[in-house]
CHARMM-style PDB file with segment names, atoms N, HN, CA, C and O in Angstrom:
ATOM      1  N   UNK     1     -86.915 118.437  -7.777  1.00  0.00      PROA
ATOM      2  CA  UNK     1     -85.743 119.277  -7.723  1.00  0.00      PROA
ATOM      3  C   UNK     1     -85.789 120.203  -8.945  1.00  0.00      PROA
ATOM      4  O   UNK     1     -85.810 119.694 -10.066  1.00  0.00      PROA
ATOM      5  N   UNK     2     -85.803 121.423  -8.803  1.00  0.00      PROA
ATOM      6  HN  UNK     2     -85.785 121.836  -7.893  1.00  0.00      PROA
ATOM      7  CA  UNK     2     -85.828 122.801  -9.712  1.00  0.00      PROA
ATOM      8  C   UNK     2     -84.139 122.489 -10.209  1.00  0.00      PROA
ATOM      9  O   UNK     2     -83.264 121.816  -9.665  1.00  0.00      PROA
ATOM     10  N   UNK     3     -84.138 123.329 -11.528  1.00  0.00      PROA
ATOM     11  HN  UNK     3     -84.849 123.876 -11.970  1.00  0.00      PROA
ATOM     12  CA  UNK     3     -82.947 123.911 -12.113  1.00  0.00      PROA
ATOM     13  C   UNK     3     -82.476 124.735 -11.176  1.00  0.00      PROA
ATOM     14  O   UNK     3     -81.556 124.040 -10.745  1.00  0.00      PROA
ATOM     15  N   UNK     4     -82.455 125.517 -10.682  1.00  0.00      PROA
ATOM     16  HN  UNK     4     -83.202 126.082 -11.032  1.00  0.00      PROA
ATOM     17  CA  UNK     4     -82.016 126.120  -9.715  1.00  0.00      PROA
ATOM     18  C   UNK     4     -81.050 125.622  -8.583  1.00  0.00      PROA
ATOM     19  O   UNK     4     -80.290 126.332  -7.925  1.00  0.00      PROA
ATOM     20  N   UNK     5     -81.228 124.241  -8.480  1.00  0.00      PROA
ATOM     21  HN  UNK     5     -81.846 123.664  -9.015  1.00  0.00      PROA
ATOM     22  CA  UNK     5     -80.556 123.649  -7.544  1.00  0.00      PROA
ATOM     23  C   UNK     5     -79.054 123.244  -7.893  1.00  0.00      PROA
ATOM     24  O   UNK     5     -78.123 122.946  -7.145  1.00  0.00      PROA
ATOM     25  N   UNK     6     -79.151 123.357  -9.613  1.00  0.00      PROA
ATOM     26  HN  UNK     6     -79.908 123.599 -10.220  1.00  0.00      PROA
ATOM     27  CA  UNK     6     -77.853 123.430 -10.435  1.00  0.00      PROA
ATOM     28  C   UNK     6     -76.927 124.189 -10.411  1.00  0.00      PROA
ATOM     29  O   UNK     6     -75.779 124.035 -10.828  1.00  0.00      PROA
ATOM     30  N   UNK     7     -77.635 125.451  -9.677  1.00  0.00      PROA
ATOM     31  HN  UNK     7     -78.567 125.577  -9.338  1.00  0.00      PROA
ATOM     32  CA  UNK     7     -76.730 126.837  -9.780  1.00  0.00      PROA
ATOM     33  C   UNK     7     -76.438 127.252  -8.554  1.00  0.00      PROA
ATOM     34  O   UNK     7     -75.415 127.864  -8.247  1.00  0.00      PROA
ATOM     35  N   UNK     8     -77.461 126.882  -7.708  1.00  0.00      PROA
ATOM     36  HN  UNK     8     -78.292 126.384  -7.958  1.00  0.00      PROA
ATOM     37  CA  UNK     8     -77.052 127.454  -6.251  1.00  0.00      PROA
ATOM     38  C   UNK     8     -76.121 126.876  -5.243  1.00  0.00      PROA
ATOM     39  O   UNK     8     -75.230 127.266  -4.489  1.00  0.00      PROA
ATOM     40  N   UNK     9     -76.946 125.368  -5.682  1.00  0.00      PROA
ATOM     41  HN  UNK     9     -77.670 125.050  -6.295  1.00  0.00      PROA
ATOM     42  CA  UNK     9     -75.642 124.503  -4.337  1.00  0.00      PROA
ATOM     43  C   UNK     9     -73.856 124.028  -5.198  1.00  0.00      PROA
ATOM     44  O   UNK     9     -72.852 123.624  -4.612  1.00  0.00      PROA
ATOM     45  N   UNK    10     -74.020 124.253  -6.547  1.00  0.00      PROA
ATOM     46  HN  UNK    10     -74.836 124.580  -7.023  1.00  0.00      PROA
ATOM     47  CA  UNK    10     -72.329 124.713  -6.842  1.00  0.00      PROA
ATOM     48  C   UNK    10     -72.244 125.808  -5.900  1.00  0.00      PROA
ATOM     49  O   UNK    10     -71.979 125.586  -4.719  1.00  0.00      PROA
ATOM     50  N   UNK    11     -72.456 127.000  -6.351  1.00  0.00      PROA
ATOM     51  HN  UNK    11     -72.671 127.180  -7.311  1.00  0.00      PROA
ATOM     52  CA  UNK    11     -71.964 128.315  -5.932  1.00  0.00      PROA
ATOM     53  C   UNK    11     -71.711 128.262  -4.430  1.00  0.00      PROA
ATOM     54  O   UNK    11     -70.663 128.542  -3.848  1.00  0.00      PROA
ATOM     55  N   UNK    12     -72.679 127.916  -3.997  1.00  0.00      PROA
ATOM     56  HN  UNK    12     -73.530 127.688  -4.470  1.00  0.00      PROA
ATOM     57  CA  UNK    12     -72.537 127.568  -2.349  1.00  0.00      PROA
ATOM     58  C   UNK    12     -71.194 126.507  -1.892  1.00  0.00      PROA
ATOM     59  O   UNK    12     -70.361 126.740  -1.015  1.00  0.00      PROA
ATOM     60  N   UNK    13     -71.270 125.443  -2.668  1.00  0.00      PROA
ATOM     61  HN  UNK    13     -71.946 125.254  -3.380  1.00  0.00      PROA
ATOM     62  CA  UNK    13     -69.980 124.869  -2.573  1.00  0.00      PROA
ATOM     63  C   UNK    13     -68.664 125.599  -2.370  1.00  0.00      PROA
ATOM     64  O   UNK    13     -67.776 125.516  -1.522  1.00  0.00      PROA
ATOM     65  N   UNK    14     -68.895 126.489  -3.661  1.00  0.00      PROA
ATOM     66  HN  UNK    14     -69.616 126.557  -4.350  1.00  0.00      PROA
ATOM     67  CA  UNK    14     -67.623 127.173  -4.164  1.00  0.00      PROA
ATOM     68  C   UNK    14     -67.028 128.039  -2.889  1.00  0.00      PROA
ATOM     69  O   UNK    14     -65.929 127.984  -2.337  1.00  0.00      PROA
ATOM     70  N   UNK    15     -68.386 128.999  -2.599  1.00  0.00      PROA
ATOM     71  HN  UNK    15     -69.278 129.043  -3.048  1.00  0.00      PROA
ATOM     72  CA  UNK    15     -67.879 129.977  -1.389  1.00  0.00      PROA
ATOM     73  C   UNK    15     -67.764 129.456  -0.144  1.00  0.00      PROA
ATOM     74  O   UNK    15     -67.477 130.112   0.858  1.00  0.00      PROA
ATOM     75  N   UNK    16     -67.985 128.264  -0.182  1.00  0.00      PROA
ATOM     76  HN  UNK    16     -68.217 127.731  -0.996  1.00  0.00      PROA
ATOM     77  CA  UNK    16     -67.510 127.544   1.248  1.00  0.00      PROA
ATOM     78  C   UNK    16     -65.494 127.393   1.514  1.00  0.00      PROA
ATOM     79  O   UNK    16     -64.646 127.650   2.368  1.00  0.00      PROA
ATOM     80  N   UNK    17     -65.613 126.768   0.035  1.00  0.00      PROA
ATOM     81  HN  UNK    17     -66.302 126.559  -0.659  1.00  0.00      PROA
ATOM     82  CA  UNK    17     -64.365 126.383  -0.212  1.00  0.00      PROA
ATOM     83  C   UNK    17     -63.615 127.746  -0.756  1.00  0.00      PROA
ATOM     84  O   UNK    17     -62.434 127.657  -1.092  1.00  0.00      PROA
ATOM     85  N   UNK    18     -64.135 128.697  -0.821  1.00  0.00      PROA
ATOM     86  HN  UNK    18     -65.095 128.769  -0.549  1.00  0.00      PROA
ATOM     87  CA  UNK    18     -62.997 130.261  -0.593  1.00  0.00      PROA
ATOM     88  C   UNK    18     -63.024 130.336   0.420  1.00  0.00      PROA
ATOM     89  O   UNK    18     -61.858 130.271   0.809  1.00  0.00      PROA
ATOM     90  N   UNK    19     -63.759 130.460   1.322  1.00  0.00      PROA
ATOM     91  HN  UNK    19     -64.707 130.513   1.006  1.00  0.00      PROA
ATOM     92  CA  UNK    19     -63.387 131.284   2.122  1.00  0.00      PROA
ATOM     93  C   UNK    19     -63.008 130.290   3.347  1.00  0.00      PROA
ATOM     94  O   UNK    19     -62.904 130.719   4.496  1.00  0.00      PROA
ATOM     95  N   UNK    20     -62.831 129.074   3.043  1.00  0.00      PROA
ATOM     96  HN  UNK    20     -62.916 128.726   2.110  1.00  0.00      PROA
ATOM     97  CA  UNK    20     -62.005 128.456   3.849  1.00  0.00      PROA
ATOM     98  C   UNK    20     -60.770 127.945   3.530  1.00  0.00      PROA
ATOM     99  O   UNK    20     -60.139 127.161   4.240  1.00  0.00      PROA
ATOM    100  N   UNK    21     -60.389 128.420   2.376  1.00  0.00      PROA
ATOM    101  HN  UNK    21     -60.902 129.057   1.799  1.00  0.00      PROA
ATOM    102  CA  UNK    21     -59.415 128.985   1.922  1.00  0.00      PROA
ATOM    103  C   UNK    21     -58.867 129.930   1.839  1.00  0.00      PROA
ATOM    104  O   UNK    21     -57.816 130.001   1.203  1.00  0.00      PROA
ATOM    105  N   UNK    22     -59.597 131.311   2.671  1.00  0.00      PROA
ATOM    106  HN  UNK    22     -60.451 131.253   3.188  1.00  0.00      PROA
ATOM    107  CA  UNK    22     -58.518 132.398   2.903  1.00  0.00      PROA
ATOM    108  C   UNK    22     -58.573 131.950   4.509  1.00  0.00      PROA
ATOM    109  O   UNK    22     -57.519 131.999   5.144  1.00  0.00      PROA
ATOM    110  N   UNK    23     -59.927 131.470   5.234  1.00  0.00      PROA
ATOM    111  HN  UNK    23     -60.782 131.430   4.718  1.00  0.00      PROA
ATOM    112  CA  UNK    23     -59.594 131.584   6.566  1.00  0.00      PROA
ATOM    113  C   UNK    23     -58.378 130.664   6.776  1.00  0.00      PROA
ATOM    114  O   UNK    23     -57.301 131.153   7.117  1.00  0.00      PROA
ATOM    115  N   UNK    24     -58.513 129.474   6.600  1.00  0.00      PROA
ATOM    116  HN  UNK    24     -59.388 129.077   6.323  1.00  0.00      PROA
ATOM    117  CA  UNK    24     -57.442 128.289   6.873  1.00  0.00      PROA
ATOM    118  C   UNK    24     -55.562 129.267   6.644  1.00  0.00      PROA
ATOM    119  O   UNK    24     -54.495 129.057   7.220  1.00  0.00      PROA
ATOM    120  N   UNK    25     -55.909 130.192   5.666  1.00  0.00      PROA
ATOM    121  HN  UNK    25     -56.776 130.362   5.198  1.00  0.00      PROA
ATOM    122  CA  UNK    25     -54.292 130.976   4.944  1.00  0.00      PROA
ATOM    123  C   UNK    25     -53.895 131.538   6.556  1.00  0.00      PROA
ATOM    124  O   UNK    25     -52.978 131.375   7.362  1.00  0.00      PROA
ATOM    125  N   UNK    26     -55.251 132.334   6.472  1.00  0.00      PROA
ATOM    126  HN  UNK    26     -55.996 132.466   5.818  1.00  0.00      PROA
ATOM    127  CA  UNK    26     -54.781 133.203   7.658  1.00  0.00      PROA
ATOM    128  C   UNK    26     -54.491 132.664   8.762  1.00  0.00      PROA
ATOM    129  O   UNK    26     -53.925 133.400   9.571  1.00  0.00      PROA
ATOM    130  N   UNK    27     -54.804 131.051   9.226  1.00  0.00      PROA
ATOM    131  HN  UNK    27     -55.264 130.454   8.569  1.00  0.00      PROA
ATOM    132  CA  UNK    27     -54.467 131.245  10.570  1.00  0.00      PROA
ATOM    133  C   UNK    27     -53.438 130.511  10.707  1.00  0.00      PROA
ATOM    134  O   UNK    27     -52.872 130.479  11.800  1.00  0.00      PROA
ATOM    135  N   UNK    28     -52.881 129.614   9.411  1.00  0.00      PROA
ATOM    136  HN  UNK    28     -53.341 129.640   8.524  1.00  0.00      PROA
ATOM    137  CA  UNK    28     -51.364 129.348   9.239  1.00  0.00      PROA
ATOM    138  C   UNK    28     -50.554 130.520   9.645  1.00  0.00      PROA
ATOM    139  O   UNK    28     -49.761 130.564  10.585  1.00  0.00      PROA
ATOM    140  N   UNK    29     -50.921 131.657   8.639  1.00  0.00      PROA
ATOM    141  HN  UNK    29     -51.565 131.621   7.875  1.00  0.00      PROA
ATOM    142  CA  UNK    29     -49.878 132.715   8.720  1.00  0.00      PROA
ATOM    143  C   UNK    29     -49.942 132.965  10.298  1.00  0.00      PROA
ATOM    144  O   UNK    29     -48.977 132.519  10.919  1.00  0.00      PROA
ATOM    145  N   UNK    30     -50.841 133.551  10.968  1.00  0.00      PROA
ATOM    146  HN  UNK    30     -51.625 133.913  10.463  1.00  0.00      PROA
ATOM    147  CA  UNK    30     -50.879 133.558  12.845  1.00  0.00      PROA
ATOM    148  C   UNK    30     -49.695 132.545  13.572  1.00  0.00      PROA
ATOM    149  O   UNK    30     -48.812 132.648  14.423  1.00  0.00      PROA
ATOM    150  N   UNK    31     -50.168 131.681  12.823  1.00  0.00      PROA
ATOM    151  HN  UNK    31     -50.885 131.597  12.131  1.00  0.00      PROA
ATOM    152  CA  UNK    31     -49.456 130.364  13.915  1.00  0.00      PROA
ATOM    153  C   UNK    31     -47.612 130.797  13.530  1.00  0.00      PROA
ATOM    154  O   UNK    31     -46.623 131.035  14.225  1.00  0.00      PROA
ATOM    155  N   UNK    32     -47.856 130.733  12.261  1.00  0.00      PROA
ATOM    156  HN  UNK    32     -48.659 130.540  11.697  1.00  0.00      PROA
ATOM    157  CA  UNK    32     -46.604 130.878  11.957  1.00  0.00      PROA
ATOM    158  C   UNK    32     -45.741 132.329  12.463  1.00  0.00      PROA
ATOM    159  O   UNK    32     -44.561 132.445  12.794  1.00  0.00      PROA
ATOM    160  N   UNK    33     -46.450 132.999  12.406  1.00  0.00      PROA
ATOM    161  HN  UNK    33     -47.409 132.905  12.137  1.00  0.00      PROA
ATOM    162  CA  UNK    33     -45.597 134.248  13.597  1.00  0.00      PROA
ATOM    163  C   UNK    33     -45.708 134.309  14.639  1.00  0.00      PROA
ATOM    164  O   UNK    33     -44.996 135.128  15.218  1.00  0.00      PROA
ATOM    165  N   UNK    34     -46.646 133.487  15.428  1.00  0.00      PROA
ATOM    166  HN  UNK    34     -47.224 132.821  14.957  1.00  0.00      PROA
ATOM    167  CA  UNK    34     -46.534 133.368  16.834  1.00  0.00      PROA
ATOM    168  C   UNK    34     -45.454 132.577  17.129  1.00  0.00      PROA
ATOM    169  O   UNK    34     -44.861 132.784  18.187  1.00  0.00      PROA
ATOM    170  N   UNK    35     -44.977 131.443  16.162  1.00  0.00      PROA
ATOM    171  HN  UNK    35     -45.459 131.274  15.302  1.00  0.00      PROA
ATOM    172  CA  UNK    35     -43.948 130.568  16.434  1.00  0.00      PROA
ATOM    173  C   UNK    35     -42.413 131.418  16.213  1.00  0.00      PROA
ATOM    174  O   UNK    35     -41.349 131.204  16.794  1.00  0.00      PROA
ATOM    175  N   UNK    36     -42.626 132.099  15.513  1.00  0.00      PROA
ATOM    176  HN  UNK    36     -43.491 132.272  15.041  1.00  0.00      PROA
ATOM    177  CA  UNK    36     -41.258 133.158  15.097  1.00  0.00      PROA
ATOM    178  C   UNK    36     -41.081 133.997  16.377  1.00  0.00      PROA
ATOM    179  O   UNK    36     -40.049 134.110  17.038  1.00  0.00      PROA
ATOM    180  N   UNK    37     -42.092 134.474  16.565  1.00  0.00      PROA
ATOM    181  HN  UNK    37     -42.930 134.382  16.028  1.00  0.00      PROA
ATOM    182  CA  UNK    37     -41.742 135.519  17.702  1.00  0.00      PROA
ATOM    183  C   UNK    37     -41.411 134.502  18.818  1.00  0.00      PROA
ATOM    184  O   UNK    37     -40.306 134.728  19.313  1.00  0.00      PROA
ATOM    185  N   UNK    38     -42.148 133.307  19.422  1.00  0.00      PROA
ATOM    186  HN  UNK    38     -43.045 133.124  19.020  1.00  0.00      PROA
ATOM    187  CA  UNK    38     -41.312 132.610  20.334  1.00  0.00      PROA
ATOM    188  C   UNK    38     -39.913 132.205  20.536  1.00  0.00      PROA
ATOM    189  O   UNK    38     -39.130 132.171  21.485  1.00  0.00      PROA
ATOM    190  N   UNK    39     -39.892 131.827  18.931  1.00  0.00      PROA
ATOM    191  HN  UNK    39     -40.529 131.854  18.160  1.00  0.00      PROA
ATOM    192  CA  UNK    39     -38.331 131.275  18.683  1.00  0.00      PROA
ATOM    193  C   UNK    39     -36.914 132.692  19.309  1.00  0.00      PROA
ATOM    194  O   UNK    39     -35.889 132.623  19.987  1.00  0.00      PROA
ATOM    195  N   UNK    40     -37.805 134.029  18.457  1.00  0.00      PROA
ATOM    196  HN  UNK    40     -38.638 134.085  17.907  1.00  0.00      PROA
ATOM    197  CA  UNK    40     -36.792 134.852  18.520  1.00  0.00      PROA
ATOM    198  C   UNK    40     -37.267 135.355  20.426  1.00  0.00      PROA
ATOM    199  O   UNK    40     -36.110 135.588  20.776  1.00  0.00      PROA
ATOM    200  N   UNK    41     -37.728 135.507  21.127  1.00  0.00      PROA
ATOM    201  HN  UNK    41     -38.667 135.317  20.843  1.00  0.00      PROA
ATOM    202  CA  UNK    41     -37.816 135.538  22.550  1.00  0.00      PROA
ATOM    203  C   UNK    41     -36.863 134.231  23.129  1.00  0.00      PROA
ATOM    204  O   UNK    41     -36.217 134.408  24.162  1.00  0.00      PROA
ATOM    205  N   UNK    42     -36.825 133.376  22.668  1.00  0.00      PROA
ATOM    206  HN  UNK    42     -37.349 133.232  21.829  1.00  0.00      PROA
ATOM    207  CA  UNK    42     -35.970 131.914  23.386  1.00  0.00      PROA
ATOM    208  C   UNK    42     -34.581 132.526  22.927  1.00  0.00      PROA
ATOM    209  O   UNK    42     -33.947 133.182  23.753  1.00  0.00      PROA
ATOM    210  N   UNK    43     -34.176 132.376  21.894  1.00  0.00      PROA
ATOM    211  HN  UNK    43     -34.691 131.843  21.223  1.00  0.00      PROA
ATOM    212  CA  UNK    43     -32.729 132.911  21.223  1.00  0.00      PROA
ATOM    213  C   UNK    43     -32.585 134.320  22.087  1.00  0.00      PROA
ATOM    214  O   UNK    43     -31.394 134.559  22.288  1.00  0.00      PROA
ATOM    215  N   UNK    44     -32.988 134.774  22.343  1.00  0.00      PROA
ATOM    216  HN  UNK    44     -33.955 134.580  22.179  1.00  0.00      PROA
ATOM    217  CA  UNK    44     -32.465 136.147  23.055  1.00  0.00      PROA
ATOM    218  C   UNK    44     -32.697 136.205  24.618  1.00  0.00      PROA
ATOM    219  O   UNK    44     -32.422 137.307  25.091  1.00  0.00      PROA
ATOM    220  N   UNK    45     -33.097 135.357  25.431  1.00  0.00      PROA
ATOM    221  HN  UNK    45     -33.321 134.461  25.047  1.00  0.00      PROA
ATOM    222  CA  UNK    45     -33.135 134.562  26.384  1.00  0.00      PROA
ATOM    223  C   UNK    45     -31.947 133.402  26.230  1.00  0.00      PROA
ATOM    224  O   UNK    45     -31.356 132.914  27.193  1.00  0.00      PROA
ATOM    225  N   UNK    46     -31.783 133.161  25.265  1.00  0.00      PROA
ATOM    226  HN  UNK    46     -32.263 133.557  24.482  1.00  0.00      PROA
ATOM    227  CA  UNK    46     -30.513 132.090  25.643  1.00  0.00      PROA
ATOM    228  C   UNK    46     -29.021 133.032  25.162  1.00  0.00      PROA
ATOM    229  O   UNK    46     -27.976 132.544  25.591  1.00  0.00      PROA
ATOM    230  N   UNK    47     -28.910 134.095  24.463  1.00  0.00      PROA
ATOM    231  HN  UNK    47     -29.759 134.491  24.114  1.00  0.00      PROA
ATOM    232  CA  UNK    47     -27.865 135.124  24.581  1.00  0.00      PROA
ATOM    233  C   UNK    47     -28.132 136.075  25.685  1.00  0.00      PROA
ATOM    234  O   UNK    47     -26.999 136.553  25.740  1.00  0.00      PROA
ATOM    235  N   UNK    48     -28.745 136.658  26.538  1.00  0.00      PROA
ATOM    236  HN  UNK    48     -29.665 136.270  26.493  1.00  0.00      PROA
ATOM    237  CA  UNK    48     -28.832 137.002  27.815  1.00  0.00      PROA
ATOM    238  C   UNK    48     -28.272 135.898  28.985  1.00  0.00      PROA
ATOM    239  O   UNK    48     -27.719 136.263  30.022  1.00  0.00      PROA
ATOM    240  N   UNK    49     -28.491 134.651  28.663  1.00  0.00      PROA
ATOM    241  HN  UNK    49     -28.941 134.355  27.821  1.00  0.00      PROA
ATOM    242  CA  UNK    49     -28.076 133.808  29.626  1.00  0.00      PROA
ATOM    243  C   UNK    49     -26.450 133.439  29.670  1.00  0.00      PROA
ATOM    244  O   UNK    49     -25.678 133.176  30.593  1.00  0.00      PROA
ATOM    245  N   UNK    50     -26.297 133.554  28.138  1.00  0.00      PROA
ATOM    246  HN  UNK    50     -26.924 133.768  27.388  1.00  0.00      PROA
ATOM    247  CA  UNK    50     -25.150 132.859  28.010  1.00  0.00      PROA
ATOM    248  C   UNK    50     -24.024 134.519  28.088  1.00  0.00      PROA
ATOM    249  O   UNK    50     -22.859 134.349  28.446  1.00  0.00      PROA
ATOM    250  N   UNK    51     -24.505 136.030  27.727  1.00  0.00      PROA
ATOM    251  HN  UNK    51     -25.452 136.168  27.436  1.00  0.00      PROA
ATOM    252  CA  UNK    51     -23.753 136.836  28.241  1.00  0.00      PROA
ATOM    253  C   UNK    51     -23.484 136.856  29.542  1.00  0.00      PROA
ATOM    254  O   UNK    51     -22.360 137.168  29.933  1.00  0.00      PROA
ATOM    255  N   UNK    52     -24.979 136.359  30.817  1.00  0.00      PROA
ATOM    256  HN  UNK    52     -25.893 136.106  30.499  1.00  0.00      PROA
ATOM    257  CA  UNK    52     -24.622 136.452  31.939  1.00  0.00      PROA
ATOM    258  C   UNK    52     -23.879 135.945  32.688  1.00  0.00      PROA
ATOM    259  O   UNK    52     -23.407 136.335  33.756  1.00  0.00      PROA
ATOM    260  N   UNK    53     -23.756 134.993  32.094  1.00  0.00      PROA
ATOM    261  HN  UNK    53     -24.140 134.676  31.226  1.00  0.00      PROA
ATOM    262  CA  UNK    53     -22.502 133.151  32.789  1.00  0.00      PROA
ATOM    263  C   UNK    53     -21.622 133.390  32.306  1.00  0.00      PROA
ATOM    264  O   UNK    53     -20.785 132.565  32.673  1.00  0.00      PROA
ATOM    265  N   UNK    54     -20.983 134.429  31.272  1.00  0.00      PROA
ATOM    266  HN  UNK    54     -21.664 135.098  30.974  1.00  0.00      PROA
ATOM    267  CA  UNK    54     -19.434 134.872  30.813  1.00  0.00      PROA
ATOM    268  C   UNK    54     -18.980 135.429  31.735  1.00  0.00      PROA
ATOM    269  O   UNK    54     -17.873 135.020  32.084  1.00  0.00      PROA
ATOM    270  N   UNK    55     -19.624 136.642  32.580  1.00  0.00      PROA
ATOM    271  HN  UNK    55     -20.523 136.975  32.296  1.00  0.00      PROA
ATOM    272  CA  UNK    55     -19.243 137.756  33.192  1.00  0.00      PROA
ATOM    273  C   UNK    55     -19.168 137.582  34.630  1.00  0.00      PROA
ATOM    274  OT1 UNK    55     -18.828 138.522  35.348  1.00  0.00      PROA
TER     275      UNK     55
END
């Protein structure tokens, strides 16, 4: 095993663990506005329903 192996498979570590640390960010954030926009489609589906059963 070369010196080299000191420097590369950190670094390699490292950029594994960025960038599955921005991917993992990003697809929280996705999930998390796909769930918002559902919520706010249900809530405005349930005030359409509930204006229509007043009238």
């Amino acid at each position: 095993m070369t010196s080299a192996h000191f420097i590369y498979i950190p670094m390699l570590l490292l950029v594994g663990i960025v960038l599955g640390f921005v991917l993992g960010g990003r697809a929280a954030r996705d999930a998390y506005e796909l769930q918002r926009k559902k919520d706010e489609a249900r809530a405005a589906a349930r005030a359409e329903r509930e204006s229509a059963g007043k009238s």
